[in-house]
C-alpha positions as CSV (number, residue, x, y, z in Angstrom):
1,X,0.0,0.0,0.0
2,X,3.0,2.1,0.7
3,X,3.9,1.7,-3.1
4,X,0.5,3.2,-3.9
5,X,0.5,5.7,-2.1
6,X,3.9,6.6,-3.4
7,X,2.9,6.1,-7.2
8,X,-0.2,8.3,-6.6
9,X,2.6,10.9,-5.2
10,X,4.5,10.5,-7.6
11,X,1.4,10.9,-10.4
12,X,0.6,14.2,-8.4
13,X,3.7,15.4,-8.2
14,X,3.7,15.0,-12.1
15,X,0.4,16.6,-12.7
16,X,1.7,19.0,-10.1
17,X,4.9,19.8,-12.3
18,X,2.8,19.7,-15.7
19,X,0.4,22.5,-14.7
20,X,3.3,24.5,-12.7
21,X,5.2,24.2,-15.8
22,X,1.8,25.7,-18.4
23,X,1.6,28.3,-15.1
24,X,5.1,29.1,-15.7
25,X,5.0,29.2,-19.8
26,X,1.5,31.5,-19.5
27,X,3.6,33.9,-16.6
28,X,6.5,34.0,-19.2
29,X,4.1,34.7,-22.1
30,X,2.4,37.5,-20.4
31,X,5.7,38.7,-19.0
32,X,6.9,38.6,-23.1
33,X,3.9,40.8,-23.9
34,X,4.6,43.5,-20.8
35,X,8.1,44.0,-21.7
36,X,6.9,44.0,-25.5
37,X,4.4,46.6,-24.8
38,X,6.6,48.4,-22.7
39,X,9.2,48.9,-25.3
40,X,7.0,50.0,-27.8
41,X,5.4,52.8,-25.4
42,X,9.5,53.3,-24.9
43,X,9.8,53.9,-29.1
44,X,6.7,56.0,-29.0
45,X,8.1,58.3,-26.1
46,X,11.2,57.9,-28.4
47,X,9.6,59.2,-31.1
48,X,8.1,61.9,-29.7
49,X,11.0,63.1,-28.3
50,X,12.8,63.0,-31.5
51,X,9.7,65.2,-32.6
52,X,9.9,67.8,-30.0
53,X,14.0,68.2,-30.1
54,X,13.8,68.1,-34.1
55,X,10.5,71.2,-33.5
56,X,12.5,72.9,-30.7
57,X,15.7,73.4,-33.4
58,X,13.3,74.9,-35.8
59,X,12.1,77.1,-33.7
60,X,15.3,78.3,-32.3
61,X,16.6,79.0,-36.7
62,X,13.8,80.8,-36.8
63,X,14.5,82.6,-33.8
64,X,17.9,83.3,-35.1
65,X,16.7,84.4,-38.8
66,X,14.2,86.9,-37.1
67,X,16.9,88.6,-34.9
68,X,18.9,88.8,-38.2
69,X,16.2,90.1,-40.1
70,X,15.2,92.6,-37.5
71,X,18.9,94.0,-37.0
72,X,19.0,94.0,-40.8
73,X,15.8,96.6,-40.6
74,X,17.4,98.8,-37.9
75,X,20.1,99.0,-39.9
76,X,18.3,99.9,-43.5
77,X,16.3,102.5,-41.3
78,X,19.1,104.3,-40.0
79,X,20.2,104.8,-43.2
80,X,17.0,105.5,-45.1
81,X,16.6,108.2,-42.1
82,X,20.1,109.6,-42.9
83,X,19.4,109.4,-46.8
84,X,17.9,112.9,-46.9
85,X,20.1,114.4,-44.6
86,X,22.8,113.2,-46.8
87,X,21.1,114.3,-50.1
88,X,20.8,118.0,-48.6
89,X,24.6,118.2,-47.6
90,X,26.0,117.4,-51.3
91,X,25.2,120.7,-52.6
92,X,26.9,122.4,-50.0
93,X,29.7,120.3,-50.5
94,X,29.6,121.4,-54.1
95,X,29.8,124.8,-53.0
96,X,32.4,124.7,-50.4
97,X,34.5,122.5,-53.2
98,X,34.0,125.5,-55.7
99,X,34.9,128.0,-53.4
100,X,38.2,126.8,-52.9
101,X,38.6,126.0,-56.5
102,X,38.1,129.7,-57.0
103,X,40.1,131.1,-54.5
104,X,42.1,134.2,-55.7
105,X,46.0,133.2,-56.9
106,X,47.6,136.6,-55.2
107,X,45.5,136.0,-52.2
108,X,46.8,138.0,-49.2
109,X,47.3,136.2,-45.7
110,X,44.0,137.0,-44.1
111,X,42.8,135.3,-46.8
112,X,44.7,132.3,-46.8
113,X,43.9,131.6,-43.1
114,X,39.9,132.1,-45.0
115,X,40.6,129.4,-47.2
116,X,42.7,127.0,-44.7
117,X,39.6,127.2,-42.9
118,X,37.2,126.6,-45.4
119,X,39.6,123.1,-46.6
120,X,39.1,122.2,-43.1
121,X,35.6,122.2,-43.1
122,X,35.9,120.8,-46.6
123,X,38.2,118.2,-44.9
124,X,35.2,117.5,-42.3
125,X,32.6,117.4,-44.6
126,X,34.6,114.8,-46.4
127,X,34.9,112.4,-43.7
128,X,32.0,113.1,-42.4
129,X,30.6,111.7,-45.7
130,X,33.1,108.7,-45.8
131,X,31.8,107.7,-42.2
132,X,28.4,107.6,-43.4
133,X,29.4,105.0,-46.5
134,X,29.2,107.5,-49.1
135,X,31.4,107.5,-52.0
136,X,32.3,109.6,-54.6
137,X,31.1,108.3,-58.2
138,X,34.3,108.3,-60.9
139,X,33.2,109.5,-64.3
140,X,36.1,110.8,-65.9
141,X,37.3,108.2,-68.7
142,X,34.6,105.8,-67.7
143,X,32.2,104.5,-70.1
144,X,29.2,106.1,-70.3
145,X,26.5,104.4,-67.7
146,X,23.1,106.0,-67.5
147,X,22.8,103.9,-64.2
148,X,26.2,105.9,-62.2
149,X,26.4,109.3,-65.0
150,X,23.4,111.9,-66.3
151,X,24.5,112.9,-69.8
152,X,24.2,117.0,-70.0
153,X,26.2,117.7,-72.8
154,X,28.3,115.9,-75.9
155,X,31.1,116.8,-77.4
156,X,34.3,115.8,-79.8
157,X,35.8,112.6,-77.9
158,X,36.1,108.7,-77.5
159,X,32.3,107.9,-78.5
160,X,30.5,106.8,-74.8
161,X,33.7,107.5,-72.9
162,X,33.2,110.6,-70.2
163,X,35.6,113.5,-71.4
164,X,34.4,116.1,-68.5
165,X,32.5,115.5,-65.2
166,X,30.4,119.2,-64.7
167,X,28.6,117.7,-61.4
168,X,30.5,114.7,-59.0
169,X,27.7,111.9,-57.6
170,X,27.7,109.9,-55.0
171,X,26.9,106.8,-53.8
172,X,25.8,105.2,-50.7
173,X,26.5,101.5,-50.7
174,X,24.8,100.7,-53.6
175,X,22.1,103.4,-53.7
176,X,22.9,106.2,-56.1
177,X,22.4,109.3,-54.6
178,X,23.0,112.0,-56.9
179,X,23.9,110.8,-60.9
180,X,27.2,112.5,-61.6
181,X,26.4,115.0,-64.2
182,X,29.0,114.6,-67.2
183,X,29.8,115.6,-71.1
184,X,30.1,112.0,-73.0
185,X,32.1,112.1,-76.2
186,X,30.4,112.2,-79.5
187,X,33.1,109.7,-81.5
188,X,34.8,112.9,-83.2
């Protein structure tokens, strides 16, 4: 009977075993499936966080352009608001330009300190106008560009070849602000 009992045991034990094992397997299975889920909620916060860095460097470029573009603006509007200012000066310049061009050959010394003081201010003016980006168009022996040089006059000369500037222009970056005014040979 002790063999019985033993067998029966034995056959309980097996049964035993056998359904711990399917217990096992199903724990295992469900275990596969957690972890599985698991990592794919990991690739989705993955992903989304791949999304949002990727978004947050756009934004920061476009951050960056717009701080360009608005320093570029500041910048064209200082000058657009010095433009006029500018524009009004070159006549005077002209004139202060003339005047010493004209300036009497047996001058006496009074007026020599005159017109030391009046290259001074033309000196100042000059700079003044250099500081500010604005250059002085050449037209003598240039080719004749209605863009840079207004035609007033022709006369015997290379044919479209500037033979006299009568008015200097000027320039400011690469805004023309006054045409230089010039006689353009005729090909004579």
């Amino acid at each position: 009977m002790a063999d019985k009992k033993d067998d029966k045991n034995q056959k309980n034990e097996k049964v035993d075993l056998k359904k711990k094992l399917e217990e096992a397997q199903k724990e295992a299975e469900k275990l596969d499936e957690a972890i599985s889920s698991e990592q794919g909620s990991d690739t989705t916060q993955s992903d989304e966080l791949s999304q949002m860095t990727e978004t947050a460097k756009r934004t920061m470029a476009d951050f960056q352009n717009y701080k360009r573009r608005v320093e570029e603006e500041k910048k064209s509007w200082a000058i657009f608001a010095n433009l006029e200012l500018i524009k009004n000066l070159l006549p005077i310049f002209d004139n202060f330009k003339r005047a010493q061009t004209h300036a009497p050959k047996d001058a006496n010394e009074e007026t020599l300190k005159w017109l030391q003081g009046i290259g001074m201010s033309i000196n100042q003016l000059e700079k003044l106008l250099q500081d500010f980006g604005v250059k002085k168009i050449e037209a003598l022996g240039q080719k004749f560009n209605p863009d840079f040089h207004e035609a007033l006059a022709q006369d015997k000369g290379e044919k479209d070849i500037v033979i006299e500037e009568l008015d200097a222009g000027y320039m400011m970056g690469d805004k023309v602000l006054r045409h230089a005014k010039v006689k353009v040979g005729n090909g004579e």
